[in-house]
N, C-alpha and C positions, 0 to 999 in steps of 0.2 A: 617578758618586758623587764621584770626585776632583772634576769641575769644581762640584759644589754647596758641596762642601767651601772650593776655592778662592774664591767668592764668598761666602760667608759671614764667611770669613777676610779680604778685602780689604771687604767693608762696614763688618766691626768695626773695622780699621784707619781708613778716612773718617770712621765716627762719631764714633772718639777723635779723630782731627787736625782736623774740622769739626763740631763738633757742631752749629753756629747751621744745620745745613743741615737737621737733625730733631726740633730743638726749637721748634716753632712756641710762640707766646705763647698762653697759654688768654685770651679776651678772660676780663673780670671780668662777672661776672652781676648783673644791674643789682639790687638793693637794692631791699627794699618800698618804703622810702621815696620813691627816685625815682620809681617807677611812680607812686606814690599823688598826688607832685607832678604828675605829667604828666595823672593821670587828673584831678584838682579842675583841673587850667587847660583841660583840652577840656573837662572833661565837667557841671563844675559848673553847667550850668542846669540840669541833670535833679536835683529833689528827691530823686529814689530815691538816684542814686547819692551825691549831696552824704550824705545820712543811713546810707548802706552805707560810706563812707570814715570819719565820724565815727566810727560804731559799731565800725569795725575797732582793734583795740588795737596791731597793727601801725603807723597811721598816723604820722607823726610829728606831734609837738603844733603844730608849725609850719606845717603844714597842717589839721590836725584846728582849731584855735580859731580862725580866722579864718571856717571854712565855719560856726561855729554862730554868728553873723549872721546866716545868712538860714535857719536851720530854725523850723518855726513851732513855737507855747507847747508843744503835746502831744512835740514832737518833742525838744525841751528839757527835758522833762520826762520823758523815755526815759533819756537820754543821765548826768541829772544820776541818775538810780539803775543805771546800769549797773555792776555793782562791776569789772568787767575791762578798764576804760578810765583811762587816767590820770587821777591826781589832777586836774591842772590843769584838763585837760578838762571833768571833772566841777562844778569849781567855777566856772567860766567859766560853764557853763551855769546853772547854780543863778546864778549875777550877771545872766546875761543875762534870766530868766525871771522875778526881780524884778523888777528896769526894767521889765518891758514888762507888770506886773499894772496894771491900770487903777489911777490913785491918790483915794482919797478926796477926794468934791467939799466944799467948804466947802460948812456948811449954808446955809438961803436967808436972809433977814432973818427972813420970813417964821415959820420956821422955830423962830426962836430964841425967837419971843413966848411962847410955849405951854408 
């Protein structure tokens, strides 16, 4: 008992005179954001996941707007009524799915007789 006692007693002593010897550093846990960066630069040829990163509300905008270039119209047209996705996101897409409506052909000459 004494010797458990004495070691108890000289650890608490080491811990106060050194403590860098038992305070390890917690690493920092890496932020959705970085993941989601890491995930759109391997992963982004896979449709699923490019439209599972968008749809996450998590993502940051700085990943999320650049991947809705390449979702097709229907996919843009998910994204632009998802209410729990950022504003920007939402409106980006709603821009990008204009441009890409087919645009009114000028009539033919043809056309114009009649």
């Amino acid at each position: 008992m004494e010797r458990r006692l004495l070691l108890a007693i000289v650890l608490m002593i080491v811990v106060a005179v050194v403590p860098s010897l038992f305070l390890k550093p917690v690493p920092r846990r890496p932020a959705v954001g970085d993941i989601a960066r890491e995930v759109a630069r391997s992963w982004s040829t896979s449709g699923r996941v490019r439209m599972a990163l968008v749809q996450n509300p998590g993502t940051p905008v700085a990943v999320s707007v650049p991947l809705l270039a390449l979702l097709s119209a229907r996919e843009l047209h998910e994204v632009r009524h998802a209410a729990d996705l950022p504003p920007v996101v939402r409106a980006t897409a709603l821009e990008l799915e204009e441009l890409r409506r087919p645009m009114r052909s000028e009539p033919k000459p043809d056309e114009l007789r009649h």
